[in-house]
PLY file of the C-alpha trace (Angstrom):
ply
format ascii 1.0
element vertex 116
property float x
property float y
property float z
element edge 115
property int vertex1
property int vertex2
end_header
114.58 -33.38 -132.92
115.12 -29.98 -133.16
113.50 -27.23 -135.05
115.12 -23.63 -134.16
113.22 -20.44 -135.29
115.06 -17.00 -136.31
115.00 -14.06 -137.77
112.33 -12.19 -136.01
112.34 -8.56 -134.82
110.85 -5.31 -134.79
110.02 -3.92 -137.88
107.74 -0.43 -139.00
104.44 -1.14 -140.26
105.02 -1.68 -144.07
108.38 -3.57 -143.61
109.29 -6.59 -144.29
110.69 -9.88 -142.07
112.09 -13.07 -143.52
112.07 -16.15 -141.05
114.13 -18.93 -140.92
113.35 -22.58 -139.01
116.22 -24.69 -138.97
115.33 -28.36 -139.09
117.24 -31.57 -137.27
116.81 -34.95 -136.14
114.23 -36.22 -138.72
113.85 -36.51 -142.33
112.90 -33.39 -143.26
112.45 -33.60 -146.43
109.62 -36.03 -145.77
107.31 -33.55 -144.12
105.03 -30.63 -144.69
106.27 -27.58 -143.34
104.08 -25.35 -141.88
104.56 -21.82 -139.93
101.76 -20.62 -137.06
101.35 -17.58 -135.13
99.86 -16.83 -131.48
99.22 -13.18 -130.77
98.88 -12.09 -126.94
95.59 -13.47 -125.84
94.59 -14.91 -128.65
94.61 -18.33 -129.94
97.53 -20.00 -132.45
96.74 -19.81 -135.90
97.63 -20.99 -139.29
99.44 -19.00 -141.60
101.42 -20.89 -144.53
101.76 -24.49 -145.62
104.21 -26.00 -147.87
104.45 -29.63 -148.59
107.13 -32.18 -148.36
108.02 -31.90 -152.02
107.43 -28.06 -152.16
105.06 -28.69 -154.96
101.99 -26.85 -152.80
101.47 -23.93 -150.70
98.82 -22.93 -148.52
98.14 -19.81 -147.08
95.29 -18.23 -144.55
93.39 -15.77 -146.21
94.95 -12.57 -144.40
98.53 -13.73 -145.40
97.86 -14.27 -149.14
99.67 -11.88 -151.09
101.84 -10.58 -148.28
103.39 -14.03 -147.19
105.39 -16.81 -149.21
106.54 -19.66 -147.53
109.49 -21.72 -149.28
111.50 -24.65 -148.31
115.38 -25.61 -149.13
115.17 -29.36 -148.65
119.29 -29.79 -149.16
119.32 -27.43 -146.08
116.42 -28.40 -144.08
114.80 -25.10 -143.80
111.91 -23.50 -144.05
111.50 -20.38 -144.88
108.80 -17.45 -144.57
108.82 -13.91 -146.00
106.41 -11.54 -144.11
105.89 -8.21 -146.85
103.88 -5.07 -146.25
103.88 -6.12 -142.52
100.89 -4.67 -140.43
100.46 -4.36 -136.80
97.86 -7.22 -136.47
101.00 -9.25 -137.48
102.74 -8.87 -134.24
102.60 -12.36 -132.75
105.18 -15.30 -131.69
105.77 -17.15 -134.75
106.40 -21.20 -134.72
107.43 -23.41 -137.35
105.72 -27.08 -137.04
106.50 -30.49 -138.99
104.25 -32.83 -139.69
103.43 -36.02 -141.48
100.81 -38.78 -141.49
100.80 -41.05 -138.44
104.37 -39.47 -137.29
104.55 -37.26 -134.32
104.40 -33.73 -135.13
106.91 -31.39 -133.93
107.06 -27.31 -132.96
109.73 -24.92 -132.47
110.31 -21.91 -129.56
109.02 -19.39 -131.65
110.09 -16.27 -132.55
108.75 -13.05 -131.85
107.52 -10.56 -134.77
106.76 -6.90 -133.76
105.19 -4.54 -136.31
105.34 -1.07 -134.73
106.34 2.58 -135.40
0 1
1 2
2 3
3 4
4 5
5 6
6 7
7 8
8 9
9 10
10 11
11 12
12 13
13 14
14 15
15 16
16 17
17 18
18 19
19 20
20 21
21 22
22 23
23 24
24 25
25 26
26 27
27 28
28 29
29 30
30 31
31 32
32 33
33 34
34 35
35 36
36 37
37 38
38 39
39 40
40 41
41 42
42 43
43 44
44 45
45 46
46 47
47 48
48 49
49 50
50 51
51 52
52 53
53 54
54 55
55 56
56 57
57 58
58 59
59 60
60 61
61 62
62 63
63 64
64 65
65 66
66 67
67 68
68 69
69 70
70 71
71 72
72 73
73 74
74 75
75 76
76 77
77 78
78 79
79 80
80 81
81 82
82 83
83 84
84 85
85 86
86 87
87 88
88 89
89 90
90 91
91 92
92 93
93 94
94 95
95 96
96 97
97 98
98 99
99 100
100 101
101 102
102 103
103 104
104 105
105 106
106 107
107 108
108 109
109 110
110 111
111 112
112 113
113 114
114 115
């Protein structure tokens, strides 16, 4: 099982990021997708849901608006674009999979700086 993180960076306070978790060694397409952050010191949080099908999202309430999660089931990926970026987004970012009374699984992470 493998899920592998990308697309993070620095970016200027305003900018955008789009991450990418790949997905391997399960059926995907079977689980809810969701993407979690851990900022230095602080503890890992919750920041977009999607389930199996796609058909609902979830966000935390300092991500609505700015954050869309999206999933491409054919490709077994997750996606997760990060708009009007602020410097209280600067964290490690993780994709996790999950589904009912299956292990749950985590990426590396990726790390997301907003800075000037």
């Amino acid at each position: 099982v493998q899920l592998v993180e990308s697309g993070g960076g620095l970016v200027q306070p305003g900018g955008s990021l789009r991450l990418s978790c790949a997905a391997s060694g399960f059926t995907f397409s079977r689980y809810d997708m969701s993407w979690y952050r851990q900022a230095p010191g602080k503890e890992r949080e919750m920041v977009a849901v999607i389930t199996s099908a796609g058909g609902t999202t979830t966000y935390a309430d300092s991500m609505k608006g700015r954050f869309t999660i999206d999933r491409d089931n054919a490709k077994n990926t997750v996606y997760l674009q990060m708009n009007s970026l602020k410097p209280e987004d600067t964290a490690v970012y993780y994709c996790n999979a999950r589904r009912p009374y299956y292990l749950s699984y985590w990426g590396q992470g990726t790390q997301v700086t907003v800075s000037s």
